[in-house]
N, CA, C and O atoms as a GROMACS GRO file, in nm:
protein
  492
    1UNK      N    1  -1.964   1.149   0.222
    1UNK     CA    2  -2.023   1.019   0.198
    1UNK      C    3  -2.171   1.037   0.168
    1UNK      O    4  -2.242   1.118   0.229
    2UNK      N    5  -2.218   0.945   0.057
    2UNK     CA    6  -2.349   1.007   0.037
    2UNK      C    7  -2.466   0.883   0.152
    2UNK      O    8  -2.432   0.829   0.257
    3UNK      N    9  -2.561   0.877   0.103
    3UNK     CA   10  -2.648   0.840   0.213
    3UNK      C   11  -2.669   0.664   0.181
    3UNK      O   12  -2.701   0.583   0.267
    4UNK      N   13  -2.643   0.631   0.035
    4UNK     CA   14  -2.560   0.505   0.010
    4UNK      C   15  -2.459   0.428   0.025
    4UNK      O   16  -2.434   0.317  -0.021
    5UNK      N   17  -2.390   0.515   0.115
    5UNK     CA   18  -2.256   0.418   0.149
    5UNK      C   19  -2.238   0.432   0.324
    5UNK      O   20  -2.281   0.522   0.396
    6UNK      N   21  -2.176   0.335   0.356
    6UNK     CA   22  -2.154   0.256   0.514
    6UNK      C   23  -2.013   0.256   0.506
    6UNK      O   24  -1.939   0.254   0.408
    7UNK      N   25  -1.980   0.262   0.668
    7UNK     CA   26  -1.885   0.167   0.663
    7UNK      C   27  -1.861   0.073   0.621
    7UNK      O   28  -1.952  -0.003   0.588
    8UNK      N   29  -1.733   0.040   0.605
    8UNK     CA   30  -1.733  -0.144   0.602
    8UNK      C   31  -1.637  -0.170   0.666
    8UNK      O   32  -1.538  -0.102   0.692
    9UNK      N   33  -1.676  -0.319   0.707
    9UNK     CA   34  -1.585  -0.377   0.840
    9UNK      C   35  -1.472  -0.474   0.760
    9UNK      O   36  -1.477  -0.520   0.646
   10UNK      N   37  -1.385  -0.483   0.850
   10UNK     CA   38  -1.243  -0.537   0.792
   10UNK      C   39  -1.294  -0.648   0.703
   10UNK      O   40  -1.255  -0.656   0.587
   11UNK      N   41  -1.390  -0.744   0.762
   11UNK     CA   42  -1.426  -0.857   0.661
   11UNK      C   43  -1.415  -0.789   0.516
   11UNK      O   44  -1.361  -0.843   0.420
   12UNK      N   45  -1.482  -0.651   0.516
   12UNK     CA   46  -1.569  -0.652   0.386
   12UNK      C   47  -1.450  -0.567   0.275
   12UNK      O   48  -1.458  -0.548   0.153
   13UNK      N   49  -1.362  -0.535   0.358
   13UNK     CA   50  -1.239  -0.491   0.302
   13UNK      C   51  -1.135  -0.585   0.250
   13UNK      O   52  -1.080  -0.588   0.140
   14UNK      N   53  -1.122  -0.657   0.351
   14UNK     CA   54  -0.990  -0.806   0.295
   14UNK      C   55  -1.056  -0.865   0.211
   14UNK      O   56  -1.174  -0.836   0.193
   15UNK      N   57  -0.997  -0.953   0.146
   15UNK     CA   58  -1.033  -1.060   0.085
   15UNK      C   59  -0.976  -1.137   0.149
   15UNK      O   60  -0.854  -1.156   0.148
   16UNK      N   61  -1.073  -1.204   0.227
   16UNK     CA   62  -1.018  -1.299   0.397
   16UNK      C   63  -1.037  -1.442   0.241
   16UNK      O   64  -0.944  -1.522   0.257
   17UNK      N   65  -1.101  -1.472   0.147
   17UNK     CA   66  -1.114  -1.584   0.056
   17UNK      C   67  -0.940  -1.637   0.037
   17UNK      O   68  -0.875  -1.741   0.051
   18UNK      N   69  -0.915  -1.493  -0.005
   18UNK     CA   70  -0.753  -1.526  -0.086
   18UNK      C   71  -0.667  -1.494   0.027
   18UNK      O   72  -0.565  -1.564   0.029
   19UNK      N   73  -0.676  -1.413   0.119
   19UNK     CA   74  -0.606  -1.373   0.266
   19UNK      C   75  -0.654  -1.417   0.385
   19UNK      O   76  -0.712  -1.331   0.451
   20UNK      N   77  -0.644  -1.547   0.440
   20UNK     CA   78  -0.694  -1.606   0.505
   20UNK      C   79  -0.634  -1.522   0.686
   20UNK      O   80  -0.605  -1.606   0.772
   21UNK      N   81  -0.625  -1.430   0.712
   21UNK     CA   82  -0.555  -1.363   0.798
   21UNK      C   83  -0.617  -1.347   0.917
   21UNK      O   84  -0.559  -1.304   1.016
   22UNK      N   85  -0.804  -1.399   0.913
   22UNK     CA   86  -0.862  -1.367   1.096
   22UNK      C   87  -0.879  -1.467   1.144
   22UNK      O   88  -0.967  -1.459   1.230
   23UNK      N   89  -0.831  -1.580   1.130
   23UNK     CA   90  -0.762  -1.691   1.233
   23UNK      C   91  -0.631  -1.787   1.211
   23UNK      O   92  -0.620  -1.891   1.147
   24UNK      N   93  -0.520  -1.699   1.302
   24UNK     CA   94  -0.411  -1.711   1.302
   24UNK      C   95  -0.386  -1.838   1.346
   24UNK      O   96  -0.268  -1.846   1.380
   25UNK      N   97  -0.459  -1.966   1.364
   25UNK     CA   98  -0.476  -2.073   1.446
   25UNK      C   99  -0.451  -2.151   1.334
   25UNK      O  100  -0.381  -2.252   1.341
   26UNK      N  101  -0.526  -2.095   1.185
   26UNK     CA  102  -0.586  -2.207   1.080
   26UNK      C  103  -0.478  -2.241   1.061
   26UNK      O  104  -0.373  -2.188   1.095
   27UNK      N  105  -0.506  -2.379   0.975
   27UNK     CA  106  -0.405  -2.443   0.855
   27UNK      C  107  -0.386  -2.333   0.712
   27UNK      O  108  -0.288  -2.307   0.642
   28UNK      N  109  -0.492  -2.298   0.710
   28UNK     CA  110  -0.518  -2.166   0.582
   28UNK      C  111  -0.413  -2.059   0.607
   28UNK      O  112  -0.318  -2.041   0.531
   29UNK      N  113  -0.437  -1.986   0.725
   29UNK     CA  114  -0.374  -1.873   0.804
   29UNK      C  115  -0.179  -1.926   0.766
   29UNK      O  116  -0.096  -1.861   0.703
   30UNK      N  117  -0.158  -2.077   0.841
   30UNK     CA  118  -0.021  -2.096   0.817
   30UNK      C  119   0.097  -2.098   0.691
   30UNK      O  120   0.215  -2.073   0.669
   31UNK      N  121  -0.060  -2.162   0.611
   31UNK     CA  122  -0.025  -2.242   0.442
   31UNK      C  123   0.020  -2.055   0.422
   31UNK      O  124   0.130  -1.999   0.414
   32UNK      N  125  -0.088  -2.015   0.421
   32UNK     CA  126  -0.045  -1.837   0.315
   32UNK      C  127   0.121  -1.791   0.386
   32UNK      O  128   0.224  -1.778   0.320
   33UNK      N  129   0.106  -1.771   0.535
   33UNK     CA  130   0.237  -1.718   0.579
   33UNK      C  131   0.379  -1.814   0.525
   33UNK      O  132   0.493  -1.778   0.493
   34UNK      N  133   0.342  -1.890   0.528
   34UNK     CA  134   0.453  -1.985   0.516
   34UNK      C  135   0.468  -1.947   0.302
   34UNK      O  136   0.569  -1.913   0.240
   35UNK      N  137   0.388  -1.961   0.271
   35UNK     CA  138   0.408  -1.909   0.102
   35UNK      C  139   0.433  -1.757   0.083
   35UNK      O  140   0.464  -1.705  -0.024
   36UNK      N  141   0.421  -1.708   0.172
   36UNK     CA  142   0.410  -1.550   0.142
   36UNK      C  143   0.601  -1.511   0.184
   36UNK      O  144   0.666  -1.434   0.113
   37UNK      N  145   0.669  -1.588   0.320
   37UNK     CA  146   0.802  -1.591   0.327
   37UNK      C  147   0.865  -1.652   0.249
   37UNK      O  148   0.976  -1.613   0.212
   38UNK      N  149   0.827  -1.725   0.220
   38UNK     CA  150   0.897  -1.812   0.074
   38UNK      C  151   0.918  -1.695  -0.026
   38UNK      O  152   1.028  -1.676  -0.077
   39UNK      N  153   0.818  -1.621  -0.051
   39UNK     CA  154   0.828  -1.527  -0.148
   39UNK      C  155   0.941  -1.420  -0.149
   39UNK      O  156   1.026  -1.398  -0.236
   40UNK      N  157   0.915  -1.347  -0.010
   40UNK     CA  158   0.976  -1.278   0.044
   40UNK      C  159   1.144  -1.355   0.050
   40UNK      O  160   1.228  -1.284  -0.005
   41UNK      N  161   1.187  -1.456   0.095
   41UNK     CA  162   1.313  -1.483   0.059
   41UNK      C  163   1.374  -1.481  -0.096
   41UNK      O  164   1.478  -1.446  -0.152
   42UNK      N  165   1.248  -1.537  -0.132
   42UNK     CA  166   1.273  -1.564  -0.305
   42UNK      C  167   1.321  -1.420  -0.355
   42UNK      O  168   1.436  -1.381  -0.372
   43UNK      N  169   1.247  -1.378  -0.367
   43UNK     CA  170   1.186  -1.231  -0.451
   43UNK      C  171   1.259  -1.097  -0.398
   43UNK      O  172   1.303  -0.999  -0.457
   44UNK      N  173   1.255  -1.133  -0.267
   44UNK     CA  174   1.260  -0.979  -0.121
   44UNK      C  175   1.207  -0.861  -0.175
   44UNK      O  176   1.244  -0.744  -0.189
   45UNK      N  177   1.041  -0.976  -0.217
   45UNK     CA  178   0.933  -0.879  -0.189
   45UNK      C  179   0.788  -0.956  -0.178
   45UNK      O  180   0.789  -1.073  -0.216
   46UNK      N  181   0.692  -0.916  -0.142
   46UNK     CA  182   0.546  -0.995  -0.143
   46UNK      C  183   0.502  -0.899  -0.226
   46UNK      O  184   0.542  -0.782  -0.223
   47UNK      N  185   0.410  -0.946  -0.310
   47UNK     CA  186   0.274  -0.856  -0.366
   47UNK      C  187   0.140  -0.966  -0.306
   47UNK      O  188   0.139  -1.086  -0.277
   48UNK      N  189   0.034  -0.862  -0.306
   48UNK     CA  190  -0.062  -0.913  -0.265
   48UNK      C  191  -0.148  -0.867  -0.336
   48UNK      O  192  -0.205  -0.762  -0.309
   49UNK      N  193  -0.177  -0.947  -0.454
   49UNK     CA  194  -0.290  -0.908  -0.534
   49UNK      C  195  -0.394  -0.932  -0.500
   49UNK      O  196  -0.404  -1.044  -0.451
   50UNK      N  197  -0.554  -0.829  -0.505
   50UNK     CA  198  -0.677  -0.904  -0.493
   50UNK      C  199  -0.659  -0.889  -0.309
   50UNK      O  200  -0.697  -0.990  -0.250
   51UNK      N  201  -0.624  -0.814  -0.250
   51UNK     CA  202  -0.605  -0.766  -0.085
   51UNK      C  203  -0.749  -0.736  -0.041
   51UNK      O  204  -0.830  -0.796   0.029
   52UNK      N  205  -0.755  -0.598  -0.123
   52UNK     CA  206  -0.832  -0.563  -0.108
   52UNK      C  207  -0.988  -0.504  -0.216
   52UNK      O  208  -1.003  -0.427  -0.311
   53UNK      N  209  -1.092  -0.605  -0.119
   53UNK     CA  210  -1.211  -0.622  -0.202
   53UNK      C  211  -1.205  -0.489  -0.301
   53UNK      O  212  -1.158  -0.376  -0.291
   54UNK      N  213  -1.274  -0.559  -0.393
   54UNK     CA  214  -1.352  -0.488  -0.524
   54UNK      C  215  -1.440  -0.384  -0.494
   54UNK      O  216  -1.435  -0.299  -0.583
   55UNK      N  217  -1.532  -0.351  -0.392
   55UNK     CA  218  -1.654  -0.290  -0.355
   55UNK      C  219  -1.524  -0.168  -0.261
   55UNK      O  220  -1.531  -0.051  -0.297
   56UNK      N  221  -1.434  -0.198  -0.166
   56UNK     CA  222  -1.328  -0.149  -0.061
   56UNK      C  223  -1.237  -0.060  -0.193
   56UNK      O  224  -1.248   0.062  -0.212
   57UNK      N  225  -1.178  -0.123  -0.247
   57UNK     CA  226  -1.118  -0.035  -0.362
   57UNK      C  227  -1.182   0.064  -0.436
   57UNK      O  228  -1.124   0.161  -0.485
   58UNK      N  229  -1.282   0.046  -0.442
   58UNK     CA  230  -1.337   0.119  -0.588
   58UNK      C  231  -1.436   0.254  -0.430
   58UNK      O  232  -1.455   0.371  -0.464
   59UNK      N  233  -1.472   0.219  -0.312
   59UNK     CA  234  -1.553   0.301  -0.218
   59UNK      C  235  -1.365   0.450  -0.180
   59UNK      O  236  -1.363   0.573  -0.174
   60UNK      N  237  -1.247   0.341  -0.167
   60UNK     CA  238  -1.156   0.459  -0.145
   60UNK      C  239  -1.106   0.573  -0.275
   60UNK      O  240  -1.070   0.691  -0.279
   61UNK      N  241  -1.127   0.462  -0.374
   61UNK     CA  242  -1.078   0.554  -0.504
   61UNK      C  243  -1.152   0.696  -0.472
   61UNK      O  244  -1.100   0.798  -0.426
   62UNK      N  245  -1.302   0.675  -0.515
   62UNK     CA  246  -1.353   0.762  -0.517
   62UNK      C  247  -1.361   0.880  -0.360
   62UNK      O  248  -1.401   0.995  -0.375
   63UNK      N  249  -1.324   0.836  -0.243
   63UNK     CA  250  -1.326   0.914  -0.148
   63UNK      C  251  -1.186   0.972  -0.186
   63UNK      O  252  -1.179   1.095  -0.188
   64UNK      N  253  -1.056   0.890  -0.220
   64UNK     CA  254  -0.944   0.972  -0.287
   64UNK      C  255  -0.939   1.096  -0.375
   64UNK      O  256  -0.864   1.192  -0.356
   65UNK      N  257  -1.057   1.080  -0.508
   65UNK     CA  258  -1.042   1.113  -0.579
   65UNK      C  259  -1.074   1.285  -0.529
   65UNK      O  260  -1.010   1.384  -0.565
   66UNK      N  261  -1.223   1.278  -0.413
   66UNK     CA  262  -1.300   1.395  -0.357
   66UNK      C  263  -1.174   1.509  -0.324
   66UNK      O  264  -1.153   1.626  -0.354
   67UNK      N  265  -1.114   1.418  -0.256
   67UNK     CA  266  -0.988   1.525  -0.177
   67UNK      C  267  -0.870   1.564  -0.260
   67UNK      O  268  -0.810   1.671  -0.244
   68UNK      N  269  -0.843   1.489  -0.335
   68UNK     CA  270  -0.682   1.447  -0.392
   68UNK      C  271  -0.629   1.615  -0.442
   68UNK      O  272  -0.509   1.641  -0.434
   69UNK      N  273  -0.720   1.713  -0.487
   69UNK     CA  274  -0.681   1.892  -0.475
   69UNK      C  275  -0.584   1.866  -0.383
   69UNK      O  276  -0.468   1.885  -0.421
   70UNK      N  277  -0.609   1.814  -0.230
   70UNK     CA  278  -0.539   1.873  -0.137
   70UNK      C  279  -0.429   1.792  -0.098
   70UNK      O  280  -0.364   1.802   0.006
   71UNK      N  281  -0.411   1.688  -0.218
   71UNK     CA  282  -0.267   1.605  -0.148
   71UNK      C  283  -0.156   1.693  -0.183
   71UNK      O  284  -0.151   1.763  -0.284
   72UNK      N  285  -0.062   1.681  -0.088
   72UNK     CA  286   0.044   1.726  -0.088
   72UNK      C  287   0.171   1.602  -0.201
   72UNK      O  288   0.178   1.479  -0.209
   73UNK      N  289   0.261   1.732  -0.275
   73UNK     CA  290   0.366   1.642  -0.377
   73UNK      C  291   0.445   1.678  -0.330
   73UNK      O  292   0.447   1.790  -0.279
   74UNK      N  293   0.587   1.555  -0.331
   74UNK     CA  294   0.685   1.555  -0.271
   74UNK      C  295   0.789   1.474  -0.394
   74UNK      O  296   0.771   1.356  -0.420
   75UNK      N  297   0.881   1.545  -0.452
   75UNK     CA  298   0.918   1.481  -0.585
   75UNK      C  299   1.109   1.538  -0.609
   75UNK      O  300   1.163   1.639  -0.562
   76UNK      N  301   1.159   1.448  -0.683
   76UNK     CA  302   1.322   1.484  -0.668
   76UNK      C  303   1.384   1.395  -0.761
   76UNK      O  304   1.333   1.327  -0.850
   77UNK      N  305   1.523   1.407  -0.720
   77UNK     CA  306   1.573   1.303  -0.798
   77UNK      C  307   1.625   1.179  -0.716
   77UNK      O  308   1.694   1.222  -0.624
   78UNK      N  309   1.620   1.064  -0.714
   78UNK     CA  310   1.676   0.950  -0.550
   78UNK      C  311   1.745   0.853  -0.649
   78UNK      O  312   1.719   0.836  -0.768
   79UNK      N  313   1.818   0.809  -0.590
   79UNK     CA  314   1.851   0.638  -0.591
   79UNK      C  315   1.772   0.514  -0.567
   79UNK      O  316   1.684   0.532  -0.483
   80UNK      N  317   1.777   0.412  -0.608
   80UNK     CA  318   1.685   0.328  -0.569
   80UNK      C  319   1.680   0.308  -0.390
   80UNK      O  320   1.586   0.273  -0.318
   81UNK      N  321   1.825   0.346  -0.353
   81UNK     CA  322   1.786   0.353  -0.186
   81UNK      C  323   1.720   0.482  -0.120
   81UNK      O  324   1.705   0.509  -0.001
   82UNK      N  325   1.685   0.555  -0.243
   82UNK     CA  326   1.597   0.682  -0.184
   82UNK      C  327   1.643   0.822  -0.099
   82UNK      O  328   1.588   0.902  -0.023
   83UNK      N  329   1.827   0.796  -0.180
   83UNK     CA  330   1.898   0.901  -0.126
   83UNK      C  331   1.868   0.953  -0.229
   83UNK      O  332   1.817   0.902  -0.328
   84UNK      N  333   1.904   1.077  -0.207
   84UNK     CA  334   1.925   1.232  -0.302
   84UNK      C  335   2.064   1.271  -0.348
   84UNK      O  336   2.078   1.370  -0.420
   85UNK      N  337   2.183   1.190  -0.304
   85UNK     CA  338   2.267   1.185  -0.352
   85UNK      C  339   2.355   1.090  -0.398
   85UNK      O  340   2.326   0.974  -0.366
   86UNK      N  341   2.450   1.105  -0.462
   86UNK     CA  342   2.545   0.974  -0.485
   86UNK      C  343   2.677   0.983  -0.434
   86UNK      O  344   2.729   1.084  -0.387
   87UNK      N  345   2.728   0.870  -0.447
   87UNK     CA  346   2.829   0.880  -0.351
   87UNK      C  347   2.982   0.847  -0.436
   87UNK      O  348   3.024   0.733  -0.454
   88UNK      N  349   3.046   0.965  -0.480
   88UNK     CA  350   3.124   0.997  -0.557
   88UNK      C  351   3.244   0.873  -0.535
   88UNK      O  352   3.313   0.846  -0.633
   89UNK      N  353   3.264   0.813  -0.432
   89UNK     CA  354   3.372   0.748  -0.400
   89UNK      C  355   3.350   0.605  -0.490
   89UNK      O  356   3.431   0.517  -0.517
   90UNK      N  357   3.226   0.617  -0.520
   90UNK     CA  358   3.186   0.483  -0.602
   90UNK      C  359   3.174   0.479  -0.773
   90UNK      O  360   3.161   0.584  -0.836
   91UNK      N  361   3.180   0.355  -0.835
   91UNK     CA  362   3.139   0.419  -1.010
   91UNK      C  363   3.040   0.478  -1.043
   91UNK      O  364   2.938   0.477  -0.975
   92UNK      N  365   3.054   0.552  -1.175
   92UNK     CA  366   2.958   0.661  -1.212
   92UNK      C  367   2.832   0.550  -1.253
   92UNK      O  368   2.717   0.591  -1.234
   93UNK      N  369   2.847   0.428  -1.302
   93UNK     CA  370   2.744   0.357  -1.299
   93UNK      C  371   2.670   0.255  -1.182
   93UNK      O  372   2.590   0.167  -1.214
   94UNK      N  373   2.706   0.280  -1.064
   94UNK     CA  374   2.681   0.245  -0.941
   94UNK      C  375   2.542   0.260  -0.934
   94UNK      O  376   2.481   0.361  -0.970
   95UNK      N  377   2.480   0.132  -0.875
   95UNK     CA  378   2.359   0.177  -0.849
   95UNK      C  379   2.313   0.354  -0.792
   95UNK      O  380   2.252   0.451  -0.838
   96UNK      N  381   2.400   0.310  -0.643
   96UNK     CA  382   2.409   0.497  -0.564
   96UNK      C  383   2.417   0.581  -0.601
   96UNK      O  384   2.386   0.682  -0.540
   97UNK      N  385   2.500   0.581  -0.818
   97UNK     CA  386   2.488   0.679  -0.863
   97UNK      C  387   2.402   0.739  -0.925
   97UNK      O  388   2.399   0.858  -0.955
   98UNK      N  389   2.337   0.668  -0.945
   98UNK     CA  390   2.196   0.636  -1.071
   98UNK      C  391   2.099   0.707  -0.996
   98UNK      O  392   2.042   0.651  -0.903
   99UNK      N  393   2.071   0.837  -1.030
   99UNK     CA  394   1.968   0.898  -0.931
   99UNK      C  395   1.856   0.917  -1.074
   99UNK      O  396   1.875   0.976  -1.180
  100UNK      N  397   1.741   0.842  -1.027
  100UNK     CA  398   1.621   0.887  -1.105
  100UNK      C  399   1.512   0.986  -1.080
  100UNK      O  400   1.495   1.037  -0.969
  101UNK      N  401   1.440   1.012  -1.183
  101UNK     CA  402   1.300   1.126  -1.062
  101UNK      C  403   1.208   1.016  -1.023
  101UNK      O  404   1.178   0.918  -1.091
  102UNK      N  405   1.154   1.058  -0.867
  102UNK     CA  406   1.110   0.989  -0.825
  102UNK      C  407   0.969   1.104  -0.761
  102UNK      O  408   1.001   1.222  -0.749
  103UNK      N  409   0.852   1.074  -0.731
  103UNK     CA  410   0.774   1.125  -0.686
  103UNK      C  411   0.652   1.099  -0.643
  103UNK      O  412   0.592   1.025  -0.720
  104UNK      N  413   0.563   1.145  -0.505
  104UNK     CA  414   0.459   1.061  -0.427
  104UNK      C  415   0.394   1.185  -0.386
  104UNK      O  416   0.456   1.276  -0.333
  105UNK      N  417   0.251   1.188  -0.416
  105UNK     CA  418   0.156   1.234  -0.364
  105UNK      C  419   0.103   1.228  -0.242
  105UNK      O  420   0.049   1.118  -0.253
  106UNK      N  421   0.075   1.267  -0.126
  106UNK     CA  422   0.033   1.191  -0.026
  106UNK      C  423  -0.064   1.288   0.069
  106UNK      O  424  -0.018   1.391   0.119
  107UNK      N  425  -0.200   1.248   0.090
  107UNK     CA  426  -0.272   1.290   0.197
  107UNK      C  427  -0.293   1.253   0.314
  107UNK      O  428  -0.320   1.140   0.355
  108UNK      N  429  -0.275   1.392   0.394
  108UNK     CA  430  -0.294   1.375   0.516
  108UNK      C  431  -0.463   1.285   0.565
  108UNK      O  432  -0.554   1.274   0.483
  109UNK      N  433  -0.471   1.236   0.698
  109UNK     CA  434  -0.527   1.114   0.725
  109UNK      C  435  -0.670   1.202   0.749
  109UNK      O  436  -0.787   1.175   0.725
  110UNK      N  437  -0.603   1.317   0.806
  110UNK     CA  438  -0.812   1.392   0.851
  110UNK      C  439  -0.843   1.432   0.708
  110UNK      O  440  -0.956   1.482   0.709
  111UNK      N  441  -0.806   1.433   0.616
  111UNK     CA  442  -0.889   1.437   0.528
  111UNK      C  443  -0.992   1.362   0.402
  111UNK      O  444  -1.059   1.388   0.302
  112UNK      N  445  -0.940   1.228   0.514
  112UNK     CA  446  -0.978   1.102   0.486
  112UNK      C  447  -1.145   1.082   0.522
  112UNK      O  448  -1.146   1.179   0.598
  113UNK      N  449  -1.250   1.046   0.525
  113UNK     CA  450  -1.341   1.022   0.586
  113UNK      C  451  -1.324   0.924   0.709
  113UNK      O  452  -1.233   0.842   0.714
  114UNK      N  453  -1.434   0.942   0.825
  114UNK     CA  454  -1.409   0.860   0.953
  114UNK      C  455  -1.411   0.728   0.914
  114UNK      O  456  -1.330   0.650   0.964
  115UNK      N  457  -1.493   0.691   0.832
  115UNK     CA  458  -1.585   0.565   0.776
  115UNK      C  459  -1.475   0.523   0.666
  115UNK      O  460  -1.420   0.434   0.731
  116UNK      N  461  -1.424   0.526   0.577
  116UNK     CA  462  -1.341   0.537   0.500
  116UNK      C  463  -1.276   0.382   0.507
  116UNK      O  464  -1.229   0.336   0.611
  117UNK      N  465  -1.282   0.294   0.351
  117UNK     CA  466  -1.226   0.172   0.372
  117UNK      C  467  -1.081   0.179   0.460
  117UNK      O  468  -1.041   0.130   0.566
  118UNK      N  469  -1.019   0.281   0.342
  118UNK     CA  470  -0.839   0.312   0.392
  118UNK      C  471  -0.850   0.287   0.548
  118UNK      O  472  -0.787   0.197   0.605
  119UNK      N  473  -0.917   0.357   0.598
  119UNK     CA  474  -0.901   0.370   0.762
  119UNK      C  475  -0.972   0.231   0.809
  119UNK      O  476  -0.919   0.169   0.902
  120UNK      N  477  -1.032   0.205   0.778
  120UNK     CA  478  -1.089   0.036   0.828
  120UNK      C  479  -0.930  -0.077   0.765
  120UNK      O  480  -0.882  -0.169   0.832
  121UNK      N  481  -0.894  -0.047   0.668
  121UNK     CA  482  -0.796  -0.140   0.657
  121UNK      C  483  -0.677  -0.124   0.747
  121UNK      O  484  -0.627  -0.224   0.799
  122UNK      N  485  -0.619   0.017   0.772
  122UNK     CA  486  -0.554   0.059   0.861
  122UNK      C  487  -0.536   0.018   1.016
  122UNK      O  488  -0.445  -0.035   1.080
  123UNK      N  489  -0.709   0.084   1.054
  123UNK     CA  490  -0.697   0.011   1.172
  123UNK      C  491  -0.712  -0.113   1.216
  123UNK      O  492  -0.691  -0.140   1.334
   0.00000   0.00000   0.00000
């Protein structure tokens, strides 16, 4: 981290504007949960665009980018349920059969900075 950058505290990470999430009391806090399960039934999925601040995104990219040599790849062929195999008893066009390549980069957490948005959003 150079001598320009801080932590930042959860405020400065959320976008508490569009994620009204540090008082679980509000009318704000309820309105989002209550639209966000709606979604989740609808969809059976949420996206949350705009989560996380502009200044929080762009401070992890670049702490990502420092380390990313040392992420570890983990890559194959899966199913959309993220097996590695299919299950012969079913059609050859079965979802279960349909194995695509699938693959994820992923770094370990100490090589994260202490200060580090990721880890402020985390914890």
């Amino acid at each position: 981290m150079t001598q320009n950058q801080r932590t930042l505290t959860p405020e400065e990470v959320i976008n508490l504007d569009a994620y009204p999430i540090g008082d679980m009391d509000s009318v704000a806090f309820k309105a989002l949960t209550t639209r966000l399960c709606q979604e989740l039934e609808t969809n059976q999925y949420v996206a949350l665009p705009g989560f996380i601040s502009p200044a929080a995104r762009a401070l992890a990219i670049a702490q990502i980018e420092s380390v990313l040599s040392q992420a570890n790849h983990n890559g194959g062929h899966r199913n959309c349920y993220l097996q590695r195999v299919g299950e012969p008893s079913l059609p050859e066009d079965h979802p279960r059969n349909i194995l695509n390549h699938a693959g994820t980069w992923m770094l370990a957490a100490d090589l994260l900075l202490a200060d580090s948005s990721l880890k402020t959003l985390y914890y």
